[in-house]
C-alpha positions in Angstrom: -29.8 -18.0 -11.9 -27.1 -19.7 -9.5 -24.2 -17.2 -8.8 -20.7 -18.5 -8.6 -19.0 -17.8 -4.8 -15.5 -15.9 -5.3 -14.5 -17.4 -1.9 -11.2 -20.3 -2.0 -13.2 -23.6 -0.3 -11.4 -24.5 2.8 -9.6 -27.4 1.6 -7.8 -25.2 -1.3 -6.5 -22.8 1.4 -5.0 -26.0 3.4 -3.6 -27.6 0.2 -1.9 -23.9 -0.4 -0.2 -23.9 3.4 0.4 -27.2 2.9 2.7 -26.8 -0.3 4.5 -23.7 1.3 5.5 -26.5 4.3 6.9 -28.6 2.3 8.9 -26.0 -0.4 10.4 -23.9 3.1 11.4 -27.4 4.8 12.9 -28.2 1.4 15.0 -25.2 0.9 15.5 -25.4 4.7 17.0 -29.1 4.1 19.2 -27.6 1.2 20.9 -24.7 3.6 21.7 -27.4 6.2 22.6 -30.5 4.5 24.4 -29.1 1.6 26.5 -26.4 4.4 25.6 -22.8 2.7 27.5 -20.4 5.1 24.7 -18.8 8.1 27.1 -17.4 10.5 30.8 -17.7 11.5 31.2 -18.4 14.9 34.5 -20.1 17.2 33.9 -23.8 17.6 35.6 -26.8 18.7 37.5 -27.4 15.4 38.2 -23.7 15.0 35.6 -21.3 13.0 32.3 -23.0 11.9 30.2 -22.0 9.3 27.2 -23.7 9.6 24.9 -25.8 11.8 26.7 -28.7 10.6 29.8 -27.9 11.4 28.9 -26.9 15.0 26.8 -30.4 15.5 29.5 -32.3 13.3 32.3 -31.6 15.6 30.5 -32.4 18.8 29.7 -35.6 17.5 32.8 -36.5 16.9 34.2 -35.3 20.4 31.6 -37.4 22.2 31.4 -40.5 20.1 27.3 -39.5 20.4 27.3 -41.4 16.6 29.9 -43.4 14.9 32.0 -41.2 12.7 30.8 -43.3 9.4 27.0 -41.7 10.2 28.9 -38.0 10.5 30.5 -38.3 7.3 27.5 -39.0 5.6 25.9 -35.5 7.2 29.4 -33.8 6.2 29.9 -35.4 2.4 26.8 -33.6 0.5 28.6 -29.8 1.8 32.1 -31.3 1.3 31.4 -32.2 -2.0 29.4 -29.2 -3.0 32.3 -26.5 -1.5 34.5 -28.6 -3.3 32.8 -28.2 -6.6 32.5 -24.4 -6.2 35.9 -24.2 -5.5 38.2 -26.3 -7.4 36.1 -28.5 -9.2 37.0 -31.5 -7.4 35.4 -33.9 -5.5 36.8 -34.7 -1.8 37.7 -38.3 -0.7 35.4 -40.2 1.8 39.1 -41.0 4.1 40.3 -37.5 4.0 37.1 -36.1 4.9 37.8 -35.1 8.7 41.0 -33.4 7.5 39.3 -31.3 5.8 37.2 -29.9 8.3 39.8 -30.3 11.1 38.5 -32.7 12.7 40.9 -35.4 13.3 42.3 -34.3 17.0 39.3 -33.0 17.8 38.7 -34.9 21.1 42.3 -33.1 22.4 40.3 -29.7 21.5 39.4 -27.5 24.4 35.0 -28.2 25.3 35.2 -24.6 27.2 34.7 -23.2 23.2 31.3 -24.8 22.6 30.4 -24.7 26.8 30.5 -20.9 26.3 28.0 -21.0 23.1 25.3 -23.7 24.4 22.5 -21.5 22.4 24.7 -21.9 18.8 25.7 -25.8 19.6 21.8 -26.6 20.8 20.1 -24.1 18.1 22.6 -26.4 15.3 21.8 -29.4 17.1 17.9 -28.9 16.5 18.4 -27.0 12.8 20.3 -30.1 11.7 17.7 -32.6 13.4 15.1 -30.3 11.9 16.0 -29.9 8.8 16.3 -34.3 8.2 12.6 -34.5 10.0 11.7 -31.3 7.6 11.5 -33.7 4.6 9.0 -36.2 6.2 6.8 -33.6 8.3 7.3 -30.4 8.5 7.5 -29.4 12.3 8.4 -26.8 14.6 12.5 -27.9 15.1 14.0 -26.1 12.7 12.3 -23.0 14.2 13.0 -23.5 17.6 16.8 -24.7 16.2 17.4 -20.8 14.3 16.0 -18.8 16.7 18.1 -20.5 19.4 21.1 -19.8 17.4 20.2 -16.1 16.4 19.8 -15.7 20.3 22.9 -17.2 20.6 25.1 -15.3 18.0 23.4 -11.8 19.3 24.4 -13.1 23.3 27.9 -13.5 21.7 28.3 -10.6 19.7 27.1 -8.3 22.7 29.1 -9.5 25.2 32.6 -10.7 23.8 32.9 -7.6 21.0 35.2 -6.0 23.9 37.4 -8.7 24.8 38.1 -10.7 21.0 39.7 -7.7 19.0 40.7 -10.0 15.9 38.4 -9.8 13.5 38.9 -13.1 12.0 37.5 -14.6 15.3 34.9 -12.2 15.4 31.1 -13.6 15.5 29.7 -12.7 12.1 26.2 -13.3 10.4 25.7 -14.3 7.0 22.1 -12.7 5.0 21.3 -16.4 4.1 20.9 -16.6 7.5 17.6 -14.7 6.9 16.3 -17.0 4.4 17.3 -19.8 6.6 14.9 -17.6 9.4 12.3 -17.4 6.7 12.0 -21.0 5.8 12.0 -22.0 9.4 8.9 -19.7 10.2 6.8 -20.7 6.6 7.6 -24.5 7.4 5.2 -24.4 10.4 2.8 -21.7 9.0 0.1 -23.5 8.8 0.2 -25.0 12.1 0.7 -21.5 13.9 -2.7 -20.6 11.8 -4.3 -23.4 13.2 -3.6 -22.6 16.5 -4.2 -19.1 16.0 -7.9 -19.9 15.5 -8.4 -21.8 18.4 -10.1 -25.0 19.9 -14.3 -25.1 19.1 -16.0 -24.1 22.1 -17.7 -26.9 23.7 -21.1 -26.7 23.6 -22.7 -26.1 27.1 -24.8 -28.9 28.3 -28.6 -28.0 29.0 -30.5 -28.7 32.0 -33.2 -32.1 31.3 -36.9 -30.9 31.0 -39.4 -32.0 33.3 -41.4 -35.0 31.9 -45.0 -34.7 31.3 -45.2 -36.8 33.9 -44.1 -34.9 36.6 -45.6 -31.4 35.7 -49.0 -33.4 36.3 -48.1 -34.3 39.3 
């Protein structure tokens, strides 16, 4: 009689990685796009929040992207916050006011120059977190982790000389589920790696023809 093996076929087990990708890179997407709080950190417009913040008000200070393109990244948090709060939703032309970013070209750069980690690490989230819903990739981990390094460098070395609590470095516990996403969005490629490359085989030395052991 045939017995039944208990064992998940390969495929199955790459089909269930596969799914956890996608679900982290989506929640991943929904932290950064729709702005839930991570961190508080001094920026260039004055205290961020969120990836986005940091990477929108860089953009508009170098003219990297025209500002229609930076609304767009800024209107899905906009409206959402607005929502929450007062149940309205923001206009598209009064969208920089809102997050202070009108004179923000006549704003001091020394602010973000002194946390490259935080403006890199939201640099890569946000990038990460658009790729995130095509392929799932490695971006959005390398994006968090730069910015916990960042907000720990911060918090260690400038607890002494910024008393004021309201412009103290803070962290946020979504910014754990943001860290947890970020890791189980490339799980299945760190497994993959984690096994290895097949050894090659090793080639075998030709055998003497008939031939020649006669002769």
């Amino acid at each position: 009689m045939a017995t039944v093996s208990s064992t998940a076929p390969p495929s199955s087990s790459k089909s269930r990685w596969n799914q956890l990708s996608v679900y982290a890179s989506r929640i991943f997407f929904v932290l950064i796009i729709f702005q839930i709080p991570l961190f508080r950190v001094p920026c260039r417009s004055g205290m961020c929040t969120t990836p986005m913040q940091v990477t929108s008000s860089q953009l508009i200070a170098s003219d990297i992207f025209p500002v229609p393109v930076v609304k767009a990244l800024l209107y899905p948090g906009a409206t959402t916050n607005s929502l929450i709060k007062n149940m309205t939703v923001p206009s598209w032309e009064n969208l920089l006011n809102i997050y202070n970013l009108t004179n923000i070209k006549e704003a001091s750069a020394a602010t973000d120059l002194q946390r490259l980690e935080v403006l890199a690490g939201s640099y890569f989230s946000v990038a990460g977190a658009l790729i995130g819903l095509i392929k799932a990739g490695r971006m959005s981990m390398f994006g968090t982790l730069l910015i916990i390094w960042g907000l720990v460098k911060e918090g260690i070395l400038n607890k002494q000389a910024n008393p004021d609590p309201t412009r103290a470095v803070f962290v946020y516990p979504t910014m754990l589920i943001a860290l947890v996403c970020a890791f189980l969005s490339v799980k299945y490629d760190v497994k993959r790696v984690m096994r290895g490359t097949p050894a090659r085989p090793i080639a075998k030395p030709l055998q003497r023809s008939s031939k020649n052991k006669l002769n």
